[in-house]
C-alpha positions as CSV (number, residue, x, y, z in Angstrom):
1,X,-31.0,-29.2,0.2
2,X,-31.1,-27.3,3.8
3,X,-29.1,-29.6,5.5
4,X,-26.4,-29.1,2.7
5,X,-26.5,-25.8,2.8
6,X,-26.1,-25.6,6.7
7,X,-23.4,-28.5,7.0
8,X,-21.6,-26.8,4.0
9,X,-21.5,-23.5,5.9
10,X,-20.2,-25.1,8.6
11,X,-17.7,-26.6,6.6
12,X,-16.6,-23.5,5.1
13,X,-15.6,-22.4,8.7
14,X,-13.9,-25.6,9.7
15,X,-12.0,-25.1,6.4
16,X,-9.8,-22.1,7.4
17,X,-8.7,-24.4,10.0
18,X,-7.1,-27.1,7.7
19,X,-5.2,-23.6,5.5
20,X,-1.8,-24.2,7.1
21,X,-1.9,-27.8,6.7
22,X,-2.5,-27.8,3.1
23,X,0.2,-24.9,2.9
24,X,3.2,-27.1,5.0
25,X,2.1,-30.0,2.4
26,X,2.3,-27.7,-0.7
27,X,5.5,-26.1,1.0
28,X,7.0,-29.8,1.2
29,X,5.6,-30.8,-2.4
30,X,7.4,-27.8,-3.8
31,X,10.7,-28.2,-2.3
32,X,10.4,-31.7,-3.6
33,X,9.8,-29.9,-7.2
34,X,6.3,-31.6,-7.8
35,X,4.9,-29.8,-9.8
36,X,0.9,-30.4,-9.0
37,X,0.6,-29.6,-5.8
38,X,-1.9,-31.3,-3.0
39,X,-3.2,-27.8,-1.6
40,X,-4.2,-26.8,-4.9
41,X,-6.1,-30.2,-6.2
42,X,-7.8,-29.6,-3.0
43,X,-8.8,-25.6,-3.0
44,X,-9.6,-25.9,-7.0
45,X,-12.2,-29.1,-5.6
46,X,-13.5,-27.0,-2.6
47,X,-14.1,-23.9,-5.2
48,X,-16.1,-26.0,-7.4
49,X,-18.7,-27.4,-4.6
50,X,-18.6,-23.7,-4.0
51,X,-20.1,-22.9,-6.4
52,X,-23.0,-25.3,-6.3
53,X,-23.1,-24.6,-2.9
54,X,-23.7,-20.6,-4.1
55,X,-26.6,-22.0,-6.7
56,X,-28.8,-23.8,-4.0
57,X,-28.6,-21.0,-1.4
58,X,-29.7,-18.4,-4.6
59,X,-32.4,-21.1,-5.5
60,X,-33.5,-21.7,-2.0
61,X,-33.5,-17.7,-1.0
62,X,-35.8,-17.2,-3.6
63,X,-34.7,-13.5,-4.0
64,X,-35.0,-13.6,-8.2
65,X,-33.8,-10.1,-8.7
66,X,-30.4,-10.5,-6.5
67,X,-29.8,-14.1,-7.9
68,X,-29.8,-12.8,-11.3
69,X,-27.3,-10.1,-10.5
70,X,-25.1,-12.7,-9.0
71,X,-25.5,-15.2,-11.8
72,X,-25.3,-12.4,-14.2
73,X,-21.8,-11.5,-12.7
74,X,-19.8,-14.4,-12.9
75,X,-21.3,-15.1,-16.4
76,X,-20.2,-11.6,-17.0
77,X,-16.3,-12.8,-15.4
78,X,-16.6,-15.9,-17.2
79,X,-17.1,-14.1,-20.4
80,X,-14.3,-12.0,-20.1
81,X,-12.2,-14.2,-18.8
82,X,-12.5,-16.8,-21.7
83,X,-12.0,-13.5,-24.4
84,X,-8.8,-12.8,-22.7
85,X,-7.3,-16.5,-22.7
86,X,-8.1,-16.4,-26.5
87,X,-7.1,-13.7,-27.4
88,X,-3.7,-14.5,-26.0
89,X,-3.6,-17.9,-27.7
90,X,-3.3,-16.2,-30.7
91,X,-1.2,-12.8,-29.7
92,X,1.1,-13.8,-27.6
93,X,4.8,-14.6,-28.7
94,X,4.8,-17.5,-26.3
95,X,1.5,-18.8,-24.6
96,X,1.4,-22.2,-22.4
97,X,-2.0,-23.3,-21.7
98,X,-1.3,-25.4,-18.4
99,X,0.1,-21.7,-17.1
100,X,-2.7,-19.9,-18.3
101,X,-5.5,-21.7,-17.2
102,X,-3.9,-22.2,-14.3
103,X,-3.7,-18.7,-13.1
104,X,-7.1,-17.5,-14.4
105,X,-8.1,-20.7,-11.8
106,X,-6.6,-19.3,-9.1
107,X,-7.8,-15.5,-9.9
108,X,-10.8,-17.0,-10.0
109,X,-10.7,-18.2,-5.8
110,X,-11.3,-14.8,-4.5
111,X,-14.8,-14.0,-6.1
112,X,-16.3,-17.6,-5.9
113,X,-15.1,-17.8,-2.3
114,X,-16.1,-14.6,-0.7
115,X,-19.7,-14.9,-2.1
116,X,-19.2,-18.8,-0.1
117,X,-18.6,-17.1,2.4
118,X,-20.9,-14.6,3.1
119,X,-23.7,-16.6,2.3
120,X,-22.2,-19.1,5.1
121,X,-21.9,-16.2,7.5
122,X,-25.6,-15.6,7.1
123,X,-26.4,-19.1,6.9
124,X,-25.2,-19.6,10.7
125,X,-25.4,-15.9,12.3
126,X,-29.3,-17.0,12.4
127,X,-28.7,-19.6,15.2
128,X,-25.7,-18.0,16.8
129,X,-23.3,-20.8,15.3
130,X,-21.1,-18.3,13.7
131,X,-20.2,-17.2,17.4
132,X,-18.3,-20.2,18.1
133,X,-16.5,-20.7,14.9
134,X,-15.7,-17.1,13.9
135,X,-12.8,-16.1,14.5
136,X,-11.8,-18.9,16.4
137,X,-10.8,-20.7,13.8
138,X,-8.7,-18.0,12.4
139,X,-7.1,-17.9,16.1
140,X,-6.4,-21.6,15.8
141,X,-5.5,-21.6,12.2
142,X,-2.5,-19.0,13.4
143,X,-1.7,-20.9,16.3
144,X,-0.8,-23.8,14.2
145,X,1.0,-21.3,11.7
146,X,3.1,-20.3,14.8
147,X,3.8,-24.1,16.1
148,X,5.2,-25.5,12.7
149,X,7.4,-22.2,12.5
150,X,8.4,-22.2,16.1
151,X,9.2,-26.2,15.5
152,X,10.8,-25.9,11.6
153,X,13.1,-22.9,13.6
154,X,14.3,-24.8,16.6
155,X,14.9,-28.0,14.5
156,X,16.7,-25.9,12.1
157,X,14.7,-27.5,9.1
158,X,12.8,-24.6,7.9
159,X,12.9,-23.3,4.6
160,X,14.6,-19.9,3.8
161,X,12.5,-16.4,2.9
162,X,15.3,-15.0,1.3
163,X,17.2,-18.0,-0.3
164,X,19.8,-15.6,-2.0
165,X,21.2,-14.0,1.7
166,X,20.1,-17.1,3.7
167,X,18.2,-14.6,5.7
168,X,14.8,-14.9,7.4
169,X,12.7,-18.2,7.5
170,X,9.4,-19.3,6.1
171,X,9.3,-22.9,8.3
172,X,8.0,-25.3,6.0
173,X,5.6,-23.0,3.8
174,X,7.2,-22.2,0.3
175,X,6.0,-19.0,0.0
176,X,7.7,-16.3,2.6
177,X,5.2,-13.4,1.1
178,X,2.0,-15.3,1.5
179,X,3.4,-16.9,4.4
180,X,3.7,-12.7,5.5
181,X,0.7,-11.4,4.2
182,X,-1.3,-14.6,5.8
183,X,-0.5,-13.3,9.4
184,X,-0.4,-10.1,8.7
185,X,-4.3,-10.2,7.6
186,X,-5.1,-12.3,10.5
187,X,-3.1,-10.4,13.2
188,X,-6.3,-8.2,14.5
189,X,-8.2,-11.1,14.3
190,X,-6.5,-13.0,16.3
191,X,-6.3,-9.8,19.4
192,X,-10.0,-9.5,19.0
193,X,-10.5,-13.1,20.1
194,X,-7.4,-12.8,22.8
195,X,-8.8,-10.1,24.4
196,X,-12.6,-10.9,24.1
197,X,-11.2,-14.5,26.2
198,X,-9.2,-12.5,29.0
199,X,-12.3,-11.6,30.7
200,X,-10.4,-11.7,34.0
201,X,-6.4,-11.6,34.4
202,X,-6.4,-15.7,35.1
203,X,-7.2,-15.9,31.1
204,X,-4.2,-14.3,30.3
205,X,-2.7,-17.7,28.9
206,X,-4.8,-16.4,25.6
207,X,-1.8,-13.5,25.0
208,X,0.6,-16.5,24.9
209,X,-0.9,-17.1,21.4
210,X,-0.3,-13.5,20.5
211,X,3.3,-13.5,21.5
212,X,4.5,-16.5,19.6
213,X,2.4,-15.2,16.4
214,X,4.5,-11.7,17.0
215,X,7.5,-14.1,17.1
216,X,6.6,-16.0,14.3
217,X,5.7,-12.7,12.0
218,X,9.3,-11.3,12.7
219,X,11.2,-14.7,12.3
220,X,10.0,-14.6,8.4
221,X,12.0,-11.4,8.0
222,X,9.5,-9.5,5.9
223,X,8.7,-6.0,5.8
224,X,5.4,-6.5,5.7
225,X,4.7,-8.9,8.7
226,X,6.2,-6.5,11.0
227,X,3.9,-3.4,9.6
228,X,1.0,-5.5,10.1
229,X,1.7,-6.3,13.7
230,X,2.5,-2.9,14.7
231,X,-0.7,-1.6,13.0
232,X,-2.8,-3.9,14.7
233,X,-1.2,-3.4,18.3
234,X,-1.5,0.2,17.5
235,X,-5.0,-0.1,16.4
236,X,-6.0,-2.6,19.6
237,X,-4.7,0.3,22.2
238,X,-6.1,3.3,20.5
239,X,-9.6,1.0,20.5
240,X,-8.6,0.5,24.2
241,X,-8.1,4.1,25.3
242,X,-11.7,4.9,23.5
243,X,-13.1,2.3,25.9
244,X,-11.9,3.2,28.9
245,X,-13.3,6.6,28.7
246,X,-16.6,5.5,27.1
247,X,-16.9,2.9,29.6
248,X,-17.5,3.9,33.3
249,X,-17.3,0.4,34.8
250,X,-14.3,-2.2,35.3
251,X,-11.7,0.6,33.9
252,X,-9.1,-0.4,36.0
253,X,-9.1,-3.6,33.6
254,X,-9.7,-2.1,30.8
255,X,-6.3,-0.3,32.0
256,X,-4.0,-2.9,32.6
257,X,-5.3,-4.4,29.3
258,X,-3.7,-1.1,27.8
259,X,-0.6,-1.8,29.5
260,X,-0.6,-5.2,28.6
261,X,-0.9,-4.0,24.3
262,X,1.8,-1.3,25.3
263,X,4.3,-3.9,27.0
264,X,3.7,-5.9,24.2
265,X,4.4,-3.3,21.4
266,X,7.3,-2.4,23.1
267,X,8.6,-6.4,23.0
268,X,8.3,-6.1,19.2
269,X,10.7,-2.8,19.1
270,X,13.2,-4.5,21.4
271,X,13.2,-7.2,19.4
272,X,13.6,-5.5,16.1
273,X,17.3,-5.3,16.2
274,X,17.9,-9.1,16.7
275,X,15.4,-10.4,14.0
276,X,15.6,-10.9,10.3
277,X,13.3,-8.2,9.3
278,X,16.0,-5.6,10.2
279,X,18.7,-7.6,8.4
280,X,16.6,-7.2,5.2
281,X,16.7,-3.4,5.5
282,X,20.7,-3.8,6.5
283,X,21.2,-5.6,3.2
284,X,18.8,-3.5,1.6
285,X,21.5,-0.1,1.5
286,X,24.0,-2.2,1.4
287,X,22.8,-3.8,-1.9
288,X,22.3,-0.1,-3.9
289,X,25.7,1.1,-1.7
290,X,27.9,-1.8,-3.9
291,X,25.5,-1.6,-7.5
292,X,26.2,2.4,-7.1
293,X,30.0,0.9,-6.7
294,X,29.7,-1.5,-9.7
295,X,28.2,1.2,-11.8
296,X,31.7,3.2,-12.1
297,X,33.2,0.4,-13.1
298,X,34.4,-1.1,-16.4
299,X,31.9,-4.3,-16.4
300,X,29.0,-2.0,-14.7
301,X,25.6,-3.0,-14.7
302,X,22.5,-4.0,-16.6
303,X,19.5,-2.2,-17.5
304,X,16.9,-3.2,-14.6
305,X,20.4,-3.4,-11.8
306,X,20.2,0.8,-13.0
307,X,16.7,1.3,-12.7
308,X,16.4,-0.3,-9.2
309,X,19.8,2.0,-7.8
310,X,17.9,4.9,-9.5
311,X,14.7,4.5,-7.6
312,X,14.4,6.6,-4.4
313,X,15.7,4.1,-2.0
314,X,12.8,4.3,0.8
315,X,10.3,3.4,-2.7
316,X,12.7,0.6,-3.4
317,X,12.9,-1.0,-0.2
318,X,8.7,-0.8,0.9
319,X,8.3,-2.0,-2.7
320,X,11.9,-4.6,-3.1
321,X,12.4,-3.4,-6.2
322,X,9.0,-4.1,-7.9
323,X,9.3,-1.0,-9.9
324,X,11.4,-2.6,-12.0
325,X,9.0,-5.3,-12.8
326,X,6.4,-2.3,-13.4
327,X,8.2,-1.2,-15.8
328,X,9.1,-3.8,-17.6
329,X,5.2,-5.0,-17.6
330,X,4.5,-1.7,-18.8
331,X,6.6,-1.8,-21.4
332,X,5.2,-4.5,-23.0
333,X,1.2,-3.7,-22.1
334,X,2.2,-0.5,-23.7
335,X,2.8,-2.4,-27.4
336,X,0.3,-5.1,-27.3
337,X,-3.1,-5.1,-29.3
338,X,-6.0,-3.0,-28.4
339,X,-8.2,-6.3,-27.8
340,X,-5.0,-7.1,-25.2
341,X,-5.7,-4.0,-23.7
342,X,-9.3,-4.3,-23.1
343,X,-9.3,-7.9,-21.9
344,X,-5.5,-8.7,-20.6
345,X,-2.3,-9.8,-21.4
346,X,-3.0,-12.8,-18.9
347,X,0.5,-14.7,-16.9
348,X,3.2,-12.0,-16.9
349,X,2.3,-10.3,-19.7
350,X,4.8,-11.0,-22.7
351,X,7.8,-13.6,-22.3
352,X,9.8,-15.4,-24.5
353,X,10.6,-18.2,-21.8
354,X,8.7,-19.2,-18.9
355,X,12.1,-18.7,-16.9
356,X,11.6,-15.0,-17.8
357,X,8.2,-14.6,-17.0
358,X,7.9,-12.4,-14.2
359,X,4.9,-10.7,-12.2
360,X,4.9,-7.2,-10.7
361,X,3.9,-8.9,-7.2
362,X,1.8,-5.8,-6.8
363,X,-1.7,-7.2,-6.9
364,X,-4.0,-4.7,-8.5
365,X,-0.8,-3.7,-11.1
366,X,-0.8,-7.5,-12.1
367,X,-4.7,-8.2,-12.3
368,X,-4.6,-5.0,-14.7
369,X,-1.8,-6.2,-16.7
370,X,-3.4,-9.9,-16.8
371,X,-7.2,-9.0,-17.2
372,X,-6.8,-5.1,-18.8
373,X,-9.4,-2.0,-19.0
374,X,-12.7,-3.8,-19.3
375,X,-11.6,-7.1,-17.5
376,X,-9.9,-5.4,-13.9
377,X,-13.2,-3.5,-13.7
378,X,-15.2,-7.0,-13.8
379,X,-12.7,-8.6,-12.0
380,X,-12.2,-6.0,-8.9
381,X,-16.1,-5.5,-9.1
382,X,-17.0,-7.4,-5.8
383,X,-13.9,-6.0,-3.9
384,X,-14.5,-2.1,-5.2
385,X,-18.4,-2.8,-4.1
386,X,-17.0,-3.8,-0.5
387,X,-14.4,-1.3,0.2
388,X,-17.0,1.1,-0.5
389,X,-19.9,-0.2,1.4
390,X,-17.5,-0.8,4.6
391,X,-15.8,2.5,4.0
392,X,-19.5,4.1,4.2
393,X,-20.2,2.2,7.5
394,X,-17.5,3.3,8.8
395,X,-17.9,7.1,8.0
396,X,-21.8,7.2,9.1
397,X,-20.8,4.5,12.2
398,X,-17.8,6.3,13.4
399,X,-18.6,6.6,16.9
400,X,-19.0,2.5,16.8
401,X,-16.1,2.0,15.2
402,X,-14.0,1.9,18.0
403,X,-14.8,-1.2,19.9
404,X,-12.4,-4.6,20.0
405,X,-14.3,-6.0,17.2
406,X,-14.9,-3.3,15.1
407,X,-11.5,-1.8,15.7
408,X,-9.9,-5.2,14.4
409,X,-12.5,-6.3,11.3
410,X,-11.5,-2.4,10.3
411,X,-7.3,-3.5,10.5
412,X,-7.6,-6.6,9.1
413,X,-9.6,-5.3,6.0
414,X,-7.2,-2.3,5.6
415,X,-4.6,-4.6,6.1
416,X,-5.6,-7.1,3.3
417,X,-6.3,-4.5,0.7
418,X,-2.8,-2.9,1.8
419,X,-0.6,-5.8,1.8
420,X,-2.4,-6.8,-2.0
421,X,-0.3,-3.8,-3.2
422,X,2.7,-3.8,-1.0
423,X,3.5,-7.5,-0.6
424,X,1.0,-9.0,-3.9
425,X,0.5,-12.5,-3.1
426,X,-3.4,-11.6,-1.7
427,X,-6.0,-11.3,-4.1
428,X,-4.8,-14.1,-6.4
429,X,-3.3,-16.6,-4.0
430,X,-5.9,-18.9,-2.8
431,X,-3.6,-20.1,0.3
432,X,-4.1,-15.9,1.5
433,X,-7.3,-14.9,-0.4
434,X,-9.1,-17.1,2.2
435,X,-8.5,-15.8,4.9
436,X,-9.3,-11.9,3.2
437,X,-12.7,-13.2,1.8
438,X,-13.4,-15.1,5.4
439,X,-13.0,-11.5,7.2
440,X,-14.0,-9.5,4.4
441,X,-17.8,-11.4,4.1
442,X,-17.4,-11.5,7.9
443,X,-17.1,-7.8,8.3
444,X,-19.5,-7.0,5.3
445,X,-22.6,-9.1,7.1
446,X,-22.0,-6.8,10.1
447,X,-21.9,-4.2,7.9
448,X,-25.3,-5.3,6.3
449,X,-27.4,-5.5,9.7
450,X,-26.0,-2.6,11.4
451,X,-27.7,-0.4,8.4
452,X,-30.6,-2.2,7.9
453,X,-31.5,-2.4,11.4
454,X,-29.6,1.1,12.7
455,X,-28.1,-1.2,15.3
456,X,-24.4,-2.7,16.0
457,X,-25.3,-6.3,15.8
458,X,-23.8,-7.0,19.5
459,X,-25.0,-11.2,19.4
460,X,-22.5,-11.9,16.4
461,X,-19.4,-11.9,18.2
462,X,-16.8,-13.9,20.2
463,X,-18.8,-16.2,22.4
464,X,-18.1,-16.3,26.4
């Protein structure tokens, strides 16, 4: 049983590698309307040797009291999330099973996969295997994000981000948003490992990699995306200027390294004005500017065209027009049944066809809508626990916080539970909650050494 739980680990790194495959095969799959996709028959199958896998570390660690909270837990999620589906069966106006069960599968990713994952980080960070998988394969995983978009772009057979204006692309991965939030949430990761690998200026083929991930993050034309990357340049040169006067030795490296972030940041602005991303805010004014129009006029226009005009217009453009969907959602969690709001209204609350059923795309507004007061509490339990354990670290470590790695686990955590309510498409997409729960149990067995030993944990990082 040690040899599975050590080749497992391993596999769970190797894994990330093999996301944007399954993704451009899904992408593909979809545009071809199947409706069972490949990349889901294969995550759902990964989840559920998962969660063996998660049983025979438990058993094998031999720690009773924390293997009972862990089973207790998911029994716990399991419980509540089995209330919910029935309670819907017989509440909702219009309930379809395959949908349902579905969904709750999907929500269910996250949890199952960052415990995987952190028990797989501590699997390997014993024999220093984790320095030569983590976070290359996140760096390679990117890189092969980039080629399929840089290829779908010049062979002009990429798919659309915004299908309505024709604007922004998505190469061959269906969903622009998780497409976005994907690179955004691996952004940092992938400086860290760039500028751990330029030890000396003939490595500077590394930055390539950075450069065409910049290029592919503005080419989808999202919002989003383009944050991420300036928050994670920003974020790598205010680490840099920390070094370079904590650090006595090599500074006139560490300096051109700063130049080399700056030049770079300063690419993405000039390039800002010939990408999609600043279409999108274009069409954006110019969308409210011609409903503001309609409005005076004899046909005028509906109820949720109103309420997206009336929403301040910098709200409405971070948010594309979610707060309609809010409202709508609350609307309907605001009539159903006590038990509904205790345990969830599940998929898109209330809908009278599947057509209509629409999510806020906000990720912590949905899972409260979908698993309610008692369930969201269960559900968010794990993430809540982490946020607050890192966030503590961070406070009590802040003179530490400031090195390459540190720097970029920090933005690429901040950035996942950011883009979950900006973009949605994070905590309950498998194809992006993989790569949050790979850096989030990455970062949170840093976390755990560096306080139970009162020491940065310096041998768990990119290996020379």
């Amino acid at each position: 049983m040690q040899s599975f739980i050590k080749k497992y680990s391993i596999f769970l790194m190797l894994y990330i590698i093999f996301q944007p495959v399954l993704d451009a095969v899904t992408g593909v799959m979809a545009q071809a309307r199947i409706d069972v996709t490949f990349g889901v028959l294969i995550r759902m199958a990964v989840m559920a040797v998962t969660i063996f896998y998660i049983l025979v570390f438990l058993i094998l660690n031999r720690d009773n009291k924390h293997g009972f909270r862990v089973i207790g837990y998911f029994i716990l999620l399991g419980l509540v999330s089995v209330i919910g589906l029935v309670i819907n069966y017989k509440t909702k106006e219009l309930f379809i099973p395959s949908l349902e069960i579905t969904t709750l599968a999907k929500s269910l990713y996250y949890p199952i996969m960052l415990l995987g994952y952190f028990y797989a980080f501590e699997e390997l960070a014993e024999d220093r295997i984790i320095n030569r998988f983590f976070p290359k394969v996140i760096f390679v995983a990117i890189n092969i994000i980039s080629i399929i978009m840089i290829v779908a772009h010049f062979t002009n057979t990429s798919f659309s981000s915004y299908a309505y204006y024709k604007l922004g692309e998505s190469g061959w991965f269906y969903a622009a948003n998780e497409l976005s939030a994907i690179v955004s949430i691996a952004f940092p990761i992938m400086i860290w490992y760039a500028l751990k690998k330029i030890s000396t200026w003939s490595r500077i083929y590394y930055w390539i990699s950075i450069v065409l991930a910049i290029y592919s993050a503005l080419l989808i034309g999202t919002k989003g995306s383009l944050l991420a990357v300036l928050f994670g340049t920003c974020m790598a040169i205010l680490a840099s200027i920390v070094q370079l006067f904590r650090n006595k030795g090599n500074r006139k490296f560490t300096a051109g390294i700063i130049a080399l972030l700056v030049v770079t940041l300063g690419g993405v602005f000039a390039a800002y004005p010939a990408m999609a991303v600043s279409r999108t805010a274009e069409l954006h004014n110019d969308m409210i500017k011609y409903k503001k129009k309609q409005a005076k006029t004899k046909k005028g226009i509906t109820k949720d065209q109103k309420k997206y005009v009336e929403t301040n217009k910098t709200v409405s453009y971070l948010l594309s027009g979610r707060t309609v969907y809010f409202e709508n959602a609350a609307h309907n969690f605001a009539k159903a049944t006590p038990a509904q709001k205790i345990f969830g209204m599940g998929y898109a609350t209330s809908f009278k066809s599947e057509k209509r059923a629409k999510l806020v795309e906000m990720d912590y507004i949905d899972i409260f809508f979908q698993f309610g007061f008692i369930g969201t509490i269960v559900y968010l339990a794990p993430l809540i626990y982490c946020l607050i354990y890192l966030l503590g670290l961070f406070l009590m470590k802040f003179k530490y916080m400031w090195s390459t790695k540190w720097a970029m686990l920090v933005s690429s955590v901040a950035l996942g539970f950011g883009m979950a309510l900006m973009t949605g498409h994070v905590i309950e997409a498998p194809s992006v909650s993989i790569y949050f729960v790979a850096v989030l149990g990455y970062a949170m067995l840093n976390a755990h050494i560096f306080l139970r030993t009162n020491e940065d944990p310096f041998t768990i990082d990119v290996e020379d």
